[in-house]
N, C-alpha and C positions, 0 to 999 in steps of 0.2 A: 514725484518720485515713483519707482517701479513697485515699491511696495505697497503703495494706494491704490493704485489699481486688483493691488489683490485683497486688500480692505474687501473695497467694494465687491468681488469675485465673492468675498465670504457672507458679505450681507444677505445676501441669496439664499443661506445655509442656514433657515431658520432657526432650529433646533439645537445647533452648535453656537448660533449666536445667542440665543438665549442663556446657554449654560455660561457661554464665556462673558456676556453683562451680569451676571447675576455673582458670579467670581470677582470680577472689577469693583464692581458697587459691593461687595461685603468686603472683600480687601481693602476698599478706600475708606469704609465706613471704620472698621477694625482701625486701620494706622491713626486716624481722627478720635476716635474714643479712646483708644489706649495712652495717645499720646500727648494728644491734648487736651484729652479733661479727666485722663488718670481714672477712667470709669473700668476697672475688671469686670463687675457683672453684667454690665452693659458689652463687653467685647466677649466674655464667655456662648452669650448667645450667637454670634458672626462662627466661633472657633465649631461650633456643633452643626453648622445651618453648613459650613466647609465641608463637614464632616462628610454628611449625607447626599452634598453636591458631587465629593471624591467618589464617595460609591457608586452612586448613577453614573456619570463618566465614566469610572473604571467598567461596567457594565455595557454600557452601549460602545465603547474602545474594544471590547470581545467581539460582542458582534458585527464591527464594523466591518473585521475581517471577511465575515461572509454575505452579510446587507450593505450595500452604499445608507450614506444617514438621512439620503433625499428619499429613500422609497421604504425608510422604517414607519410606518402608519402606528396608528393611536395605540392598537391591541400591544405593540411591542415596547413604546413608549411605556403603557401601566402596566407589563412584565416586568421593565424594567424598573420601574419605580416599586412594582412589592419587593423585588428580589434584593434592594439597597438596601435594608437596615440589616439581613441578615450579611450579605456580603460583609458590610461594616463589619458585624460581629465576628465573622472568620477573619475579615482583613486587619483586625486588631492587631492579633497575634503575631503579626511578622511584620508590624508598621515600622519598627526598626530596620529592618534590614530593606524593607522596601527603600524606608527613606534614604540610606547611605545610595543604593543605586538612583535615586531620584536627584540625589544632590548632585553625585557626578555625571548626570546625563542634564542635566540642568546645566551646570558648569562650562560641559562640551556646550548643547547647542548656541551659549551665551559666548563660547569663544569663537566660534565656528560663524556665526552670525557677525560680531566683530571683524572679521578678518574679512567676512564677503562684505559687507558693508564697505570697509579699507580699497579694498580690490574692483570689485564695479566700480565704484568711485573713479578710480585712478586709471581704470581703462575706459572708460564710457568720455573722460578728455581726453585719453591719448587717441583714440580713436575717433574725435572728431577733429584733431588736427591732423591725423593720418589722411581722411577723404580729401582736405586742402590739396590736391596734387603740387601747383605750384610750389607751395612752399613748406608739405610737410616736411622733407629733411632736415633743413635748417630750424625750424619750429619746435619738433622735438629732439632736437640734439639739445635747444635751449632747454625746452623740459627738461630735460636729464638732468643736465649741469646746473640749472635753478634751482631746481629740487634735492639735488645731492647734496647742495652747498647749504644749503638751508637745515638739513637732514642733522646733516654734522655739526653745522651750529649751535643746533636747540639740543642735541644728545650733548655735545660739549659745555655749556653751558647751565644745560641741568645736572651735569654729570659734580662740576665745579661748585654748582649753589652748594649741593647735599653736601661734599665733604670739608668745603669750608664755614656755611653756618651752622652754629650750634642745635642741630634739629633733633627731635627725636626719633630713632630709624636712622641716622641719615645716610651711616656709612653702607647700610643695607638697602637703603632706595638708591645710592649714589649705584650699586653692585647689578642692582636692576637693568637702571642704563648702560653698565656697561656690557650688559650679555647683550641686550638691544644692539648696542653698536654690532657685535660680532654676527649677531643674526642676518642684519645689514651687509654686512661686507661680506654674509656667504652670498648673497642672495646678488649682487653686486658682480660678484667674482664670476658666478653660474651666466650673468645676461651678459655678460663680455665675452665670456668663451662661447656663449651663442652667438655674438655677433660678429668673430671671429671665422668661424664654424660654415654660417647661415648666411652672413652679411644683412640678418637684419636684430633691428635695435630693441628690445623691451624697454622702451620709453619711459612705462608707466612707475616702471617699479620704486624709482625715488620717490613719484609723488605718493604712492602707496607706503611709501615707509615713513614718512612725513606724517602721514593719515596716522598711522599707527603709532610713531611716535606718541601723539596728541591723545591714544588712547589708553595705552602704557601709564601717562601721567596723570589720566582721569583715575585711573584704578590705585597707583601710588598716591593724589591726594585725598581720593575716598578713604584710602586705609590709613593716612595720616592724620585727617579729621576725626576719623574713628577715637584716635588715641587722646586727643584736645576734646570732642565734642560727646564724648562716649555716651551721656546721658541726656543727650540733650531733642527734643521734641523736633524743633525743626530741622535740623538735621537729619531725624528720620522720615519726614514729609519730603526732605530733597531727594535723599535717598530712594523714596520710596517711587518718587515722580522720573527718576531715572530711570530704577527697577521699570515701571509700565511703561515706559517709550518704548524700552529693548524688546519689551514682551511683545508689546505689540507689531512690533518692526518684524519681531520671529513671525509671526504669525499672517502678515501681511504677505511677507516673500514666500513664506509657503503657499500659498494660494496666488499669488503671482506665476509661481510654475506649476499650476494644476496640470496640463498637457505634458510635461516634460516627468512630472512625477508617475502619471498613470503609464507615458510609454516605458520608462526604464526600472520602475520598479514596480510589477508586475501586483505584487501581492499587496504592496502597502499605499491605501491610495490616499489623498492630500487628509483628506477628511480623518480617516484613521491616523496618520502622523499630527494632524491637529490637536486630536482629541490627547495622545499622548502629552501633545508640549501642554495642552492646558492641567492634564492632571498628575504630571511628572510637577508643574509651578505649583499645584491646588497641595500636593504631600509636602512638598518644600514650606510651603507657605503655614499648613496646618502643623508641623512640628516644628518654626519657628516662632507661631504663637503658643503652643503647649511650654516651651522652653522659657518665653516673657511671662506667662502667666503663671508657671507651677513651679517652676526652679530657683532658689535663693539668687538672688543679682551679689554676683560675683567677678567684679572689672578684668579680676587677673584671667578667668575662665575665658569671658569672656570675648579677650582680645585674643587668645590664644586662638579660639575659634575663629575670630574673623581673620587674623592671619593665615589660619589654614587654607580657607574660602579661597582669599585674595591667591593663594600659591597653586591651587588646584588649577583655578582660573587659568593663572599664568603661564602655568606647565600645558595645560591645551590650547591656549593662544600660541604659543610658541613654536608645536606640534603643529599645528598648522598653517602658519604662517610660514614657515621652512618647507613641509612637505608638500602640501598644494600648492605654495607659492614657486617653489623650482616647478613641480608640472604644469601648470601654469605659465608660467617663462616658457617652454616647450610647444605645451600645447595650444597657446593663442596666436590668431592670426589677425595680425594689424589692419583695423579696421573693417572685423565681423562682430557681430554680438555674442 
């Protein structure tokens, strides 16, 4: 996949990679101590070692603006390393309000990530049944109509489980899927009237809402296990091994369009947006162990909180799957990358 190859792009990027193993390995170390052997003092250390990882970061993210991070040499590296405990100390003071913009910039890139994941997907097959000359038309016209039909099925049949078994949520995830349908049938309605229009087909789009579908209901059984599994260890190691797929998926495609990031946005290059997604995850991550560690465990809180999560999620998944996905309809040409 196109995102390994930006792996590997970022291997190259010493000093980023270091920061972001050393994040991984105390986050996996953290989820494994807390969870499974109930050690706090043992996870206090990982929460403080974050602590000082966030500061450097946020330090070299400054100047990354005016240094690329390939030609920051040693002297700037141990600048930045004095200048992190005091930063910490200033960055105390406003870790709250940093962290609510870290959550929802977290949120977006995690929907927005979803959504391109959904979307290359489903053009990268429409588009190689499109070169078929012979027999793209009939090919994907089946596409569409395989996809649609199937689309409708699993939305109707998830729609059906929730409001007729006794679930917990149910009538509220059954409500889920049905905005899902409508988002569908805008999206539906928009590649008709282009092919009405234009006389040609957006193919892709059923199987992309298919895609989405499937991820709709990963997010709806996360948050229903949440309510069944709420205290439970392994659960927060699935969790947790989802959480770093996604992270690193983010961070892959970023640096898969290193070339496409430096021409069109001028100012902000891969490496500077990287350093962001790592320590926009490092504040998320650092005051969601402050909150396991120091705040009474409270189910009802809690759940309230993960409901929120799950709705912010939602509301920018949806936000873009509608907006970019009509310009998208528009702006793609069957059978270009």
């Amino acid at each position: 996949m196109r995102f390994i190859s930006g792996l590997k792009n970022l291997s190259r990027k010493t000093l980023l990679l270091i920061i972001l193993v050393l994040f991984l390995i105390s986050w996996f170390l953290f989820v494994i101590g807390f969870d499974l052997f109930s050690n706090i003092e043992f996870s206090r250390y990982f929460l403080y070692f974050l602590g000082i990882l966030a500061g450097f970061t946020l330090i070299l993210f400054i100047i990354s603006f005016i240094k690329p991070i390939d030609k920051m040499g040693i002297v700037i590296i141990i600048i930045a390393a004095i200048l992190t405990l005091p930063v910490m100390w200033l960055f105390s003071w406003i870790i709250n309000f940093f962290y609510i913009f870290c959550f929802l910039a977290n949120a977006a890139v995690t929907a927005f990530f979803a959504y391109k994941f959904g979307m290359d997907t489903s053009i990268t097959v429409d588009d190689y049944l499109y070169k078929k000359k012979r027999s793209r038309i009939f090919t994907r016209i089946i596409e569409f109509l395989i996809f649609l039909f199937l689309c409708w099925l699993f939305i109707s049949i998830t729609i059906r489980f929730f409001r007729e078994y006794p679930i917990i949520g149910g009538d509220n995830f059954a409500r889920v899927f049905v905005n899902l349908f409508w988002v569908d049938l805008v999206l539906i309605i928009i590649v008709l009237l282009k092919l009405i229009f234009t006389k040609k087909l957006a193919a892709y789009i059923t199987f992309f809402e298919v895609i989405i579908f499937f991820y709709v209901l990963y997010l709806v059984i996360d948050l229903w296990l949440e309510f069944i599994l709420l205290d439970s260890a392994g659960y927060d190691i699935l969790s947790f091994s989802i959480d770093l797929l996604l992270f690193i998926y983010v961070i892959g495609s970023i640096y898969d369009r290193v070339d496409y990031i430096n021409e069109k946005l001028k100012i902000f290059r891969a490496d500077t947006i990287a350093l962001f997604v790592i320590l926009m995850k490092l504040i998320v991550q650092i005051t969601s162990i402050i909150q396991e560690l120091y705040l009474p465990y409270i189910p009802a809180i809690i759940l309230q909180q993960i409901i929120f999560q799950v709705l912010v999620l939602w509301f920018f998944f949806i936000i873009f799957t509608i907006i970019i996905g009509i310009y998208t309809i528009f702006k793609h040409k069957e059978g270009s990358s």
